[in-house]
N, C-alpha and C positions, 0 to 999 in steps of 0.2 A: 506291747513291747515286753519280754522274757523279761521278769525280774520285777516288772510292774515299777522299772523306774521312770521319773519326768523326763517326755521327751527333750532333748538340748536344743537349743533355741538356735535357729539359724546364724549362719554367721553376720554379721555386722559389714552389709557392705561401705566400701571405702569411697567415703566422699571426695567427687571430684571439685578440686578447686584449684583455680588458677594459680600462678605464682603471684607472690607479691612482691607490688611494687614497690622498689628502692630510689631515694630518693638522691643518692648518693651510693656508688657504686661499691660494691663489696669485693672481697676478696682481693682488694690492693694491699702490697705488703708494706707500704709506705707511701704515706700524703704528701702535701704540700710540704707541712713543717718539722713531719717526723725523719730524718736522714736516714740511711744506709752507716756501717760503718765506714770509717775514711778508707780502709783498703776497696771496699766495694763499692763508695762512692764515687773512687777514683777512675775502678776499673769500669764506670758505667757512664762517666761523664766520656771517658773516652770511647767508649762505643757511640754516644752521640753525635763525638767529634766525628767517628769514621762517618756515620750517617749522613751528615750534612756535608759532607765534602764531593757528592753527589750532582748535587746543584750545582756546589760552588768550581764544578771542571766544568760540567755539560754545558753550562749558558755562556763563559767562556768559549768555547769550543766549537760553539753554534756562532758567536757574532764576530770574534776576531776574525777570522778567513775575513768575512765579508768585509772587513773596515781597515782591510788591507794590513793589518799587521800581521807578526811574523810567530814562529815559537817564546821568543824572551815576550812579546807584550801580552801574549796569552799568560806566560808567568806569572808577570807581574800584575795582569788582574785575576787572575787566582788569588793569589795574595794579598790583595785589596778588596777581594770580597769576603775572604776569611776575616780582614782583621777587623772591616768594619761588623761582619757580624758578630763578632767578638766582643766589639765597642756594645752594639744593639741591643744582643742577648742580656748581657749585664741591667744596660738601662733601662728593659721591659722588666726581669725579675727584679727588682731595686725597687722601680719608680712607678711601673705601669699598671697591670694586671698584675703584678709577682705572682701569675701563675706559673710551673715549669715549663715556658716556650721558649723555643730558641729560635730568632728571627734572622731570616737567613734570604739569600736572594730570591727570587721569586718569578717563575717562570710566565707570569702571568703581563709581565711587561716588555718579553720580547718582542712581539710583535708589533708594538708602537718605537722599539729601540731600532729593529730592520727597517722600520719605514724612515728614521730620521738616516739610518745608515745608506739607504738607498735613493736620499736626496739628490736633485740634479745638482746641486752647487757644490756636491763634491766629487764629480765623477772628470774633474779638467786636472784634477792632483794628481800628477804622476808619481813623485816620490810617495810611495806605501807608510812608509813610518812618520811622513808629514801627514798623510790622509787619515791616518789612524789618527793621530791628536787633537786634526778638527772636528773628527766625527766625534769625538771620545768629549771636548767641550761643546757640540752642541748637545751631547746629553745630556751633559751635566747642568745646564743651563735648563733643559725642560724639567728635568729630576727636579730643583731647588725650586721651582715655581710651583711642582706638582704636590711637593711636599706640603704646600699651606693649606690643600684645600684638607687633607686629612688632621692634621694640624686645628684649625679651625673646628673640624668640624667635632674632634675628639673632646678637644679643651675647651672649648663652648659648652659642652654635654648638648651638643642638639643629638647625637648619635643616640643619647640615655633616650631619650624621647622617640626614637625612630626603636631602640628596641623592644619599650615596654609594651609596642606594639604585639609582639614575636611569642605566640603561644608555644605549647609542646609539640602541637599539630605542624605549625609551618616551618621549626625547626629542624624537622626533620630530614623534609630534602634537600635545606641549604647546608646540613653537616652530612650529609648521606652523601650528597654527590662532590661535597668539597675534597671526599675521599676516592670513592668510584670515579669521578671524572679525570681522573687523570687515570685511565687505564691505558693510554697509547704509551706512557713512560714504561711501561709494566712486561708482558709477554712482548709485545712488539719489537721494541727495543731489547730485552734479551735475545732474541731467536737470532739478530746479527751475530752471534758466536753461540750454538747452540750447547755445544760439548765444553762450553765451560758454563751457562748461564743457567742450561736448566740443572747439573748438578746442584750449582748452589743453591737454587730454590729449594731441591730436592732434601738436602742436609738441613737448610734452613729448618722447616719442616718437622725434619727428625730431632734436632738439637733440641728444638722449642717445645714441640707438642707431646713425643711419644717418649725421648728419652728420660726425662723428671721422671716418666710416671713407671718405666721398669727399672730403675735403678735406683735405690733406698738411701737418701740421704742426696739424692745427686740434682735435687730439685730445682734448690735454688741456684745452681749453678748452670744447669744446662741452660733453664730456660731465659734467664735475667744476661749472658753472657752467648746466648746461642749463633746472634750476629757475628762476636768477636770469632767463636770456634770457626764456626762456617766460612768467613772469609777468610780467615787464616789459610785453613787448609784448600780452599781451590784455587787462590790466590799460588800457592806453591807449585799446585797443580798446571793452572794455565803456564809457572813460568816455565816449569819443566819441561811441556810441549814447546814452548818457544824454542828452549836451548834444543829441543832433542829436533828441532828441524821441521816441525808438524805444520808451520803456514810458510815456506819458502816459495812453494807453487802456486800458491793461491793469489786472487785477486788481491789491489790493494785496500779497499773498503774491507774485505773480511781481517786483513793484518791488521789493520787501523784499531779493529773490533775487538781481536781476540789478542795479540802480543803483550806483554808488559813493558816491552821496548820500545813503543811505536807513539809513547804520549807527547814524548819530546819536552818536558817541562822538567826534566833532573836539571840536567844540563844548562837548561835556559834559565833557571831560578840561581838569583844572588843567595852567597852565604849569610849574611844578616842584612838587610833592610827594613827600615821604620817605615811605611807609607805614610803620607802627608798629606795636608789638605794642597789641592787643587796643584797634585801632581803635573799634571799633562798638560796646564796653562790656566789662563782665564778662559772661566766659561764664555758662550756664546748663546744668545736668546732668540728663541724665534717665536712669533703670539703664534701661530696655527700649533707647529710642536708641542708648544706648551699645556694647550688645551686637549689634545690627541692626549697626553700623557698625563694630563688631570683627569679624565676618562677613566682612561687606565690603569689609576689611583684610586678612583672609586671602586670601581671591579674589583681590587687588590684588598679593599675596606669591605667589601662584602664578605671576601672570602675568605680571608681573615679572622673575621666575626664566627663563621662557620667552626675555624680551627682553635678558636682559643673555649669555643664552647665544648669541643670534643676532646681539648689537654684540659679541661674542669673538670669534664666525666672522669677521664681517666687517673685523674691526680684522685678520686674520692672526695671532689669538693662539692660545697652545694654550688647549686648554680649560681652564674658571674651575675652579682647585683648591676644593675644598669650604667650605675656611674662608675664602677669600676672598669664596666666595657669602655665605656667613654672616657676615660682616661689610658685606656693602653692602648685606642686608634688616636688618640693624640702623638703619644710615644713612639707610636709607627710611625707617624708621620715625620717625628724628629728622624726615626730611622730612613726614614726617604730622604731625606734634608743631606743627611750626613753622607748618608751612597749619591747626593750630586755631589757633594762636596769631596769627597775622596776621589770620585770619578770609578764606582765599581761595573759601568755599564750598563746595571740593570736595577731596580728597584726594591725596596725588603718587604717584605712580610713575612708571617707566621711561616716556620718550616712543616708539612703537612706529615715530611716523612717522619720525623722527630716525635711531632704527636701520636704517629701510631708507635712508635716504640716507646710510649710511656708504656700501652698498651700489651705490647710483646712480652714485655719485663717484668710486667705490675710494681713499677717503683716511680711513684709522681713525683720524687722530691727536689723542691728548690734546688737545695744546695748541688745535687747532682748537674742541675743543666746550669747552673753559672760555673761549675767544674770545668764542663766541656766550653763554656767561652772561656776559662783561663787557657785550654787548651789551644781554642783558636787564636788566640792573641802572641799566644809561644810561639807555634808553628808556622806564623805568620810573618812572624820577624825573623823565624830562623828559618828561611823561605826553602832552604834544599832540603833539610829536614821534612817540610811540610809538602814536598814537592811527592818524596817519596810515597807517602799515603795518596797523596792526589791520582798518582799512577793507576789506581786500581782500575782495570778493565770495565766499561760501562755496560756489559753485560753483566755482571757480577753486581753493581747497584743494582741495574733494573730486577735483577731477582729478588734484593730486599724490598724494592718500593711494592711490587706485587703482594707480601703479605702486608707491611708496614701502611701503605694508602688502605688495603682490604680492612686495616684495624679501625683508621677513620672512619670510613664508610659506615661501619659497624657500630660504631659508635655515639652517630647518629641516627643508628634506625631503635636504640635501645631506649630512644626517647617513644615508640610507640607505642610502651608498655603505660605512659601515661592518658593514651587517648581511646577512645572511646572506636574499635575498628569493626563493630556490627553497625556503625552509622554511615549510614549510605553518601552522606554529605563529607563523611571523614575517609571513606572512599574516592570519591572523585576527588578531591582537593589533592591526595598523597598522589593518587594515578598518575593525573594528568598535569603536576608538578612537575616528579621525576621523568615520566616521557617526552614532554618537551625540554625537559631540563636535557636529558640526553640528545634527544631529534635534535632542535635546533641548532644546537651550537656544532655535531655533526654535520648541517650542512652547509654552517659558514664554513667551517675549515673543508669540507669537501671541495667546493666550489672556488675557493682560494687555493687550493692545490691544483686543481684542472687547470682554470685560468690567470691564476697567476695575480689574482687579486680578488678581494671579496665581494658578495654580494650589491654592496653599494659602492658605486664607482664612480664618483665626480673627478675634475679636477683638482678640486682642493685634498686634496691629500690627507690634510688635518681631519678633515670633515670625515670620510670615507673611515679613519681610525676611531674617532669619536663614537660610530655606530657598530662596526664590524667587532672591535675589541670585547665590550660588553657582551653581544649576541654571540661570541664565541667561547665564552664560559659557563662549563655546564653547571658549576653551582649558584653563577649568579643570575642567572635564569629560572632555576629552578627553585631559588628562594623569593628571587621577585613575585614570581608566578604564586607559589604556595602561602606567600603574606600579604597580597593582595586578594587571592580568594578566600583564602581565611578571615579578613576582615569585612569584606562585603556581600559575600552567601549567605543570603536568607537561610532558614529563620534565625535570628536573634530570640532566644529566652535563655531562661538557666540552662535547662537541659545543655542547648548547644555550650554554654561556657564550660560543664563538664567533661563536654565530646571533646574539645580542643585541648583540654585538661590544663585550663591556666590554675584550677582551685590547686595544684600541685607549689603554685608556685609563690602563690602568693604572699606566704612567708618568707620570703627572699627578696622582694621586692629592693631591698635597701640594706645594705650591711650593718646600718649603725641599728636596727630592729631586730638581730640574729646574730646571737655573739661568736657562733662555729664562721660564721661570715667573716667578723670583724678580725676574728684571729688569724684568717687564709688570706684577706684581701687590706688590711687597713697598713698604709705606708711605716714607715718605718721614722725617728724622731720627729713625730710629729710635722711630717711635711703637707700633709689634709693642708695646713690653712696656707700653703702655696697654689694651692687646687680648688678655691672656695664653690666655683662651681662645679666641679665633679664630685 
């Protein structure tokens, strides 16, 4: 070398290493117990409210027709399911998990509410608003029965015990699919109005993801509030086409889809009403019912479990120590108790959509989602008011549930960062999880579309819901699947307890042994010793 200097030493190549794992999710701008300030706590519990109001039209809107009532009774459970989740919301963050969830109807109990709806002892009622009432207390009669089993099973802590089972391996595809499965709410459901619903996605999208990041300073704002912009403005949009005349020619399923005049629930909704218990009468019991809707209660307790482990993630919490699960499927249960007992229709659990907008937002905190139940219990009383929001075209949800369910999904596959995935055992078990979690429950609802009832077809009615219900959801399929092979696939030694990556968890096992625990999850004046076994 000229100069006779030391040649310079190669460069240092750049080791590659994986990311590391979090055990507890970063880049949340707010936990459990750190708030927002009140103007932007305010402005974000309301955007929960808009979110959950989703549910609480569609399952409406799906069972009245059938149970014979009219625009007002459609109202009026609207309004009943807002206010009871309003009641719910509160007494999960209070009492139960006080994780940020907000428990809301739950779509997962229709099909056992059509089967009582489609009972032969009510098809000889010719007055419609009499037939509505009986069908509306025999629900209410299954509901209140269906409620003990999760009840029981919550406040027992036998649930603690079923999930200290639940590695980071089988977790996976029962919060994976508790989000992806519900993809028929999603595109399908927008495309009935396509020129309003894929705009919205479309903004959705831009608000959340790309505007933060070219405009300086505009960050927290786009992204934590991107729901509210976006539905604002197509919301305007759609009505503008209504007035300017854009669906007058058109079929009446597309008006139904796309108008903001067409929900019929301003008009129909009282200006203040308190809902009550056992509005529409005394309930009515029936054992088959009952048991069809305890079924369907556990389905509901599955999936559930899925969602309150994906609003953990997303709040930045460690993960939910066992008795504290087992004590907010107790709480659910009271929430099922209370939806017989008001007579909302349909059954509560966890809102799925909600949970991915912790995620949209990055803000987990309590006080925001008991915000949005003060919301719900307003707008619920002051039913025209709350009527108006409810309007909002269901293509225009189904655009938020498309990213909002994508964030669960998501949320559950970010537990595979804990497992071991050059293992061929931890291969199969995820595979063939999720694939039947998908296949199967695809082809109950296929086959009950064709012919008009499911797979299993007796007489007994009850019976036929008892198996068809369960096999039709794809996360509790697919967690069944994934924790029953994860517990019995050979080999057992260390190695495998790594692959499954419980060594991740085992500091959590119990909140009172991990004080980041005890501060996210321990009740509130000393109410533990009302709870001695959870």
């Amino acid at each position: 070398m000229a100069g006779g200097g030391a040649a310079a030493p190669p460069p240092k190549q750049e080791e590659l290493m994986p990311h590391p794992v979090k055990d507890q999710l970063p880049g949340v701008s707010f936990c459990i117990t750190s708030p927002p300030p009140w103007p932007e706590a305010i402005l974000l519990g309301f955007q929960h409210f808009l979110v959950m109001l989703g549910t609480t039209v569609l399952i409406p809107s799906i069972l009245v027709p059938q149970m014979g009532g009219g625009k007002e009774e459609k109202a009026l459970m609207i309004q009943t399911l807002q206010f009871v989740a309003g009641l719910n919301t509160l007494a999960q963050t209070l009492f139960g998990t006080r994780l940020p969830a907000v428990i809301g109807g739950s779509y997962t109990f229709v099909p056992a509410t059509l089967s009582i709806v489609l009972a032969g002892r009510y098809s000889d009622i010719l007055d419609p608003y009499e037939k509505f009432k009986k069908i509306m207390r025999g629900i209410q009669g299954a509901m209140i029965v269906a409620s003990t089993l999760q009840i029981v099973i919550g406040f027992s802590g036998l649930w603690r015990n079923v999930t200290r089972l639940m590695s980071p391996l089988s977790t996976v595809p029962l919060v994976a699919l508790t989000g992806f499965g519900l993809y028929e709410l999603g595109f399908p459901l927008l495309t009935k109005c396509v020129e309003i619903g894929l705009p919205q996605l479309v903004l959705l999208v831009i608000f959340s993801q790309y505007l933060p990041h070219l405009m300086k300073g505009g960050r927290n704002v786009f992204d934590r509030f991107a729901v509210l912009f976006s539905v604002i403005i197509v919301w305007i949009y759609a009505h503008l086409l209504t007035v300017g005349g854009a669906y007058k020619n058109v079929p009446i399923t597309t008006q139904l889809s796309c108008r903001t005049d067409r929900a019929g629930i301003i008009g129909a909704a009282p200006w203040i009403r308190v809902p009550y218990p056992f509005q529409w009468g005394a309930p009515s019991f029936h054992a088959g019912e009952s048991f069809a809707m305890m079924a369907t209660s556990f389905v509901a307790l599955v999936e559930s479990t899925g969602a309150f482990i994906a609003v953990s993630r997303y709040a930045s919490a460690t993960p939910v120590p066992h008795s504290v699960l087992s004590r907010g499927i107790g709480w659910q249960g009271v929430a099922i108790l209370f939806s017989g007992i008001f007579g909302t229709g349909t059954g509560s659990s966890v809102s799925v959509e909600n949970a991915g907008l912790l995620g949209l937002t990055r803000v987990g905190s309590r006080r925001v989602i008991q915000i949005s139940a003060g919301f719900m219990l307003f707008f619920s009383i002051l039913a025209k008011f709350g009527a108006v929001f409810a309007s909002i075209p269901a293509p225009i949800v189904a655009a938020l549930y498309c990213l909002l369910f994508a964030y669960v999904g998501a949320g559950g596959l970010t537990f595979l960062q804990f497992c071991n995935l050059n293992s061929f055992r931890t291969k199969f078990i995820l595979a063939f999880s999720v694939f039947m979690g998908l296949s199967v429950p695809h082809y109950f609802n296929e086959y009950e579309s064709l012919k008009g009832y499911g797979p299993v077809h007796t007489k007994a009615r009850w019976f036929n819901d008892m198996i068809n219900v369960p096999f039709s959801s794809e996360p509790f399929v697919a967690g069944f699947l994934g924790l029953v092979l994860d517990l019995t696939m050979p080999p057992k030694d260390t190695t495998t307890r790594k692959d499954r990556g419980m060594h991740w968890w085992d500091k959590f096992r119990s909140y009172k042994t991990d004080t980041r625990s005890e501060e996210f999850y321990s009740l509130p004046l000393n109410l533990n010793k009302f709870f001695p076994s959870v």
